[in-house]
C-alpha positions as CSV (number, residue, x, y, z in Angstrom):
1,X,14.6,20.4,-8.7
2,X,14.5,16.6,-8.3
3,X,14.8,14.7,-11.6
4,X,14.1,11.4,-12.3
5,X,14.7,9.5,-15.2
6,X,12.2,7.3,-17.0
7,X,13.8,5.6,-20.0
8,X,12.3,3.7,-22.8
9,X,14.9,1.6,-25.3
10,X,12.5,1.9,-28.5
11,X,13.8,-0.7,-31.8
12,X,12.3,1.0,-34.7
13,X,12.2,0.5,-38.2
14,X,11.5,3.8,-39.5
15,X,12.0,3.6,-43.7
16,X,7.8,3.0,-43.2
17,X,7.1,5.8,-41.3
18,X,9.5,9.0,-42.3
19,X,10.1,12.1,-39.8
20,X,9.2,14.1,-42.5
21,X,7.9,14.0,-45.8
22,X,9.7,15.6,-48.6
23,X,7.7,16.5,-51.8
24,X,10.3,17.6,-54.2
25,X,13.9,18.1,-54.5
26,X,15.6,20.4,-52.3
27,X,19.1,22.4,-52.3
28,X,20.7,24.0,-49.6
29,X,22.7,27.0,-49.6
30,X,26.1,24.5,-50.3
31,X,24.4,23.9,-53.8
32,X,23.6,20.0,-52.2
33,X,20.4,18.5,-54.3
34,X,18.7,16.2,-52.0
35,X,15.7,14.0,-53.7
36,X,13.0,13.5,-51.5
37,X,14.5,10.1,-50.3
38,X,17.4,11.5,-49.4
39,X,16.0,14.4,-47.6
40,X,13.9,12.0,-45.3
41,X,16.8,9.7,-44.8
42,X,19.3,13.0,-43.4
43,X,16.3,14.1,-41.3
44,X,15.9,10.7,-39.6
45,X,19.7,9.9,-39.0
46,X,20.3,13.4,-38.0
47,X,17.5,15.7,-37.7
48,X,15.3,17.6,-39.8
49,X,16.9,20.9,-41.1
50,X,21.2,19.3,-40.4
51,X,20.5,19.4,-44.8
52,X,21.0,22.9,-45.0
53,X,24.3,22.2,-42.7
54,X,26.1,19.7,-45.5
55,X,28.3,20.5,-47.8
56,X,28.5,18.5,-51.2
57,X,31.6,16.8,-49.8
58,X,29.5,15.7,-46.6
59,X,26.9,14.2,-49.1
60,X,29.1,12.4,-51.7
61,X,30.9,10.5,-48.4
62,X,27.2,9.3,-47.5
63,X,26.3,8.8,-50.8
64,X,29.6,6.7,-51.6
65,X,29.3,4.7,-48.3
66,X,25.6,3.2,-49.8
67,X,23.9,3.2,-46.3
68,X,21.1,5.3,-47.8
69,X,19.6,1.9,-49.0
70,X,20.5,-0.1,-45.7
71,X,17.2,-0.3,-42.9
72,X,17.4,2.7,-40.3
73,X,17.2,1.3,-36.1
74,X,16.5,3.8,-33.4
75,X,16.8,3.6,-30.2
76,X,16.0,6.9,-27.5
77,X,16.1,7.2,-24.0
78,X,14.6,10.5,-22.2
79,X,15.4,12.7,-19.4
80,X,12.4,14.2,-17.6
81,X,12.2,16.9,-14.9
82,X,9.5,16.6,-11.9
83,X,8.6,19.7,-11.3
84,X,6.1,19.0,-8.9
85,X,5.9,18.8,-5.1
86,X,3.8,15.7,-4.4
87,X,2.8,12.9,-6.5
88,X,4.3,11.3,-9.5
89,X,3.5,13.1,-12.9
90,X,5.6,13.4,-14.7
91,X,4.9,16.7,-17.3
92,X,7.6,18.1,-18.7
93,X,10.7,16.6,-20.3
94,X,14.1,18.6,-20.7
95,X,15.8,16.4,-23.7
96,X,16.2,13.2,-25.8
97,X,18.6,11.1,-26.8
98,X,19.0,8.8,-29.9
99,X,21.3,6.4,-31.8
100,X,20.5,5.5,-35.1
101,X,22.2,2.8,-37.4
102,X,22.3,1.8,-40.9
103,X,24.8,-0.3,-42.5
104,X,26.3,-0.8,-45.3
105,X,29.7,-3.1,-45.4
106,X,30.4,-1.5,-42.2
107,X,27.7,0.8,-40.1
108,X,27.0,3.9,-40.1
109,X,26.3,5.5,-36.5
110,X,24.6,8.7,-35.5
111,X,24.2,9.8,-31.9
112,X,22.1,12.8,-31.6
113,X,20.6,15.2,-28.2
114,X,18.1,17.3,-28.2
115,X,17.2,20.0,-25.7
116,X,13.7,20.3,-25.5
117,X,14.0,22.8,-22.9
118,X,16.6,25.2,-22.5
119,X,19.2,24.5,-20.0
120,X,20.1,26.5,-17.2
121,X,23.9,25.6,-16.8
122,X,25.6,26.3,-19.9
123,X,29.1,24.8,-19.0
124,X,31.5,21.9,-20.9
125,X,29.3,18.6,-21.5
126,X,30.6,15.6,-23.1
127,X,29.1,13.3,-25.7
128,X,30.1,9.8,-26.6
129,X,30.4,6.5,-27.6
130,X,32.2,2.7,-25.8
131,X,32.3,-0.1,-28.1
132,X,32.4,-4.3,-28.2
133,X,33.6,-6.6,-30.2
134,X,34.2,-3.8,-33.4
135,X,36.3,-1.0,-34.2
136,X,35.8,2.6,-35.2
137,X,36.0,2.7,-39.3
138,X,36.9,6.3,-39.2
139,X,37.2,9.5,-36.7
140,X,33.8,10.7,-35.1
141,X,32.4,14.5,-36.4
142,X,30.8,16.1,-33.6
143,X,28.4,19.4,-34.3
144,X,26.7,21.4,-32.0
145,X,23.8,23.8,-33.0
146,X,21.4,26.2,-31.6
147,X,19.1,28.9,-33.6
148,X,22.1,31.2,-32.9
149,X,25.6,29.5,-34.2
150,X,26.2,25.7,-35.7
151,X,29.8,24.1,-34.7
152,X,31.8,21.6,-35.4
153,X,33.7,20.6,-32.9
154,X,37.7,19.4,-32.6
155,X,38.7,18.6,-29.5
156,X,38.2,15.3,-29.3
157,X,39.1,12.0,-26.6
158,X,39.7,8.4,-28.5
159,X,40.9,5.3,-27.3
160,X,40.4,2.0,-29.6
161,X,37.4,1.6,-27.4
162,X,36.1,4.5,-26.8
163,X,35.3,8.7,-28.5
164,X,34.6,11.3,-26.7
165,X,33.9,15.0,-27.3
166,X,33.8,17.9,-24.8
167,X,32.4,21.3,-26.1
168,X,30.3,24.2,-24.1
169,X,26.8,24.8,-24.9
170,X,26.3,27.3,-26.6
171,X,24.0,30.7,-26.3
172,X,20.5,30.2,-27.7
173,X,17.7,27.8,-27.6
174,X,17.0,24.7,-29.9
175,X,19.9,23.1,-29.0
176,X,20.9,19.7,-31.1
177,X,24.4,18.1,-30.3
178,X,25.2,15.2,-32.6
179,X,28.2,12.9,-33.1
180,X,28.5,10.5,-36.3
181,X,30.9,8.1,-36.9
182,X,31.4,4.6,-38.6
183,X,31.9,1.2,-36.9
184,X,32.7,-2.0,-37.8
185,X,29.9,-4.8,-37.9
186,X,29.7,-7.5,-35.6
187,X,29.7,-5.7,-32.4
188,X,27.8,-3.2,-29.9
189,X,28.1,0.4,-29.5
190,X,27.2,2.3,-26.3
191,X,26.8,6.4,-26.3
192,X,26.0,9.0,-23.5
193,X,25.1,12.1,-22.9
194,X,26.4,14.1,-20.1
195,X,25.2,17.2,-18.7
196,X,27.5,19.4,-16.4
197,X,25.2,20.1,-13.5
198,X,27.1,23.1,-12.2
199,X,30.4,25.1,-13.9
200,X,33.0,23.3,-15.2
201,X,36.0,23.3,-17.1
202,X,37.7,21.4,-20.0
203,X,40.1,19.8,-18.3
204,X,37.7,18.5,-15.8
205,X,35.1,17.2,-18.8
206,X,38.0,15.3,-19.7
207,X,38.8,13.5,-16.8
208,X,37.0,10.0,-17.6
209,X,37.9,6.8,-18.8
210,X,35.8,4.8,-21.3
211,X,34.0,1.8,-19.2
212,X,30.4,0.2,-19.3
213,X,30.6,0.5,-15.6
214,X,30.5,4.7,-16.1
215,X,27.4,7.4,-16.6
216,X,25.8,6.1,-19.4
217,X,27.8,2.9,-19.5
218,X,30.5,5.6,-21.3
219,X,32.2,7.6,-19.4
220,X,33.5,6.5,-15.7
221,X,34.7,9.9,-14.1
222,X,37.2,10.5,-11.7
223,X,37.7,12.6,-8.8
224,X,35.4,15.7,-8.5
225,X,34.2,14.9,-12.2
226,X,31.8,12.5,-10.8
227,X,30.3,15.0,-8.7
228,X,29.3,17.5,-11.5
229,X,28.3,15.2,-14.4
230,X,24.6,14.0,-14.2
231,X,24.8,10.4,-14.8
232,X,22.1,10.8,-17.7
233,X,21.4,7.2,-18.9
234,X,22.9,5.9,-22.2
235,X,21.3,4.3,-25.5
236,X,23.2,0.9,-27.0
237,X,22.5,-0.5,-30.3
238,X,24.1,-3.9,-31.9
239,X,25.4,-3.2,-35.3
């Protein structure tokens, strides 16, 4: 199936138009009570449901950090399968990719992928971020979900310049992979997405080195790496 990308870099101030609306307060099985603000503001740097995920440690750090009242910026690029033997139309896509931002004294950076389809080769992908000019404020967490299981993953790639995480997708549909982390302000932070196109192995998922030059202006693969990643484009944001 040939795919073609078609990518649109989108700056959006979302704090005026919220994902989703919460009425009330909630609490999740942890015991967390989100107020309605809160809620939205989880749902838009992570995605709608990662609430019943935290824990009441997860929220206090967010809390603390105060980049609940700092301005949310999105940015998303797409992936898009043509599935159709002549012609351009393009009709079905397969999954997203967004970075959000907001800042407090340093910034607070989520990187989040969403299958919108299911995906046929379930192998070891990678997930990422390159940075200029600023340096990570802490370690990256990196959680993978489906309806069936919700991960957190630990193996983990880091370089002052660059994180990277390798995990295999896992069984089920719905599939979400994000990766949060903190930066320092003043800079610009790069991610990627990258799919393993046929069977691969950790080892092999590993075999990169963090460059703007690479898939996704992330990752720049060597040897037969570059052969089974998909060169999925990235998302940037200043912060």
């Amino acid at each position: 199936m040939k795919k073609i990308i078609i990518f649109s870099l989108l700056t959006i101030i979302l704090l005026s138009n919220k994902i989703v609306q919460a009425q009330s307060n909630y609490t999740n099985k942890n015991g967390v009570v989100f107020t309605p603000e809160e809620y939205n503001f989880i749902s838009e740097m992570y995605w709608d449901g990662y609430q019943e995920l935290m824990t009441k440690q997860d929220f206090k750090e967010i809390k603390d950090s105060d980049v609940m009242n700092g301005e949310i910026e999105v940015k998303e690029v797409k992936l898009y399968d043509d599935i159709l033997t002549r012609g351009t139309q393009i009709i079905d896509a397969s999954r997203n990719l967004k970075i959000f931002k907001s800042c407090s004294s340093n910034c607070l950076i989520s990187v989040t992928l969403n299958w919108l389809n299911n995906p046929t080769v379930r192998s070891y992908d990678v997930i990422g971020a390159y940075i200029t000019n600023t340096s990570f404020a802490n370690s990256p967490t990196t959680m993978v979900s489906s309806n069936s299981s919700a991960t957190t993953i630990s193996d983990l790639k880091k370089t002052s310049n660059g994180i990277g995480s390798s995990f295999k997708l896992p069984s089920g549909s719905n599939i979400t992979i994000n990766q949060t982390f903190r930066v320092n302000k003043g800079g610009h932070v790069y991610a990627s997405y990258q799919h393993a196109k046929s069977t691969s192995t950790l080892s092999k998922s590993k075999n990169y080195t963090f460059s703007n030059l690479g898939y996704g202006r992330v990752f720049n693969f060597n040897g037969s790496s570059r052969n089974i990643y998909d060169a999925m484009n990235g998302v940037d944001i200043s912060v």
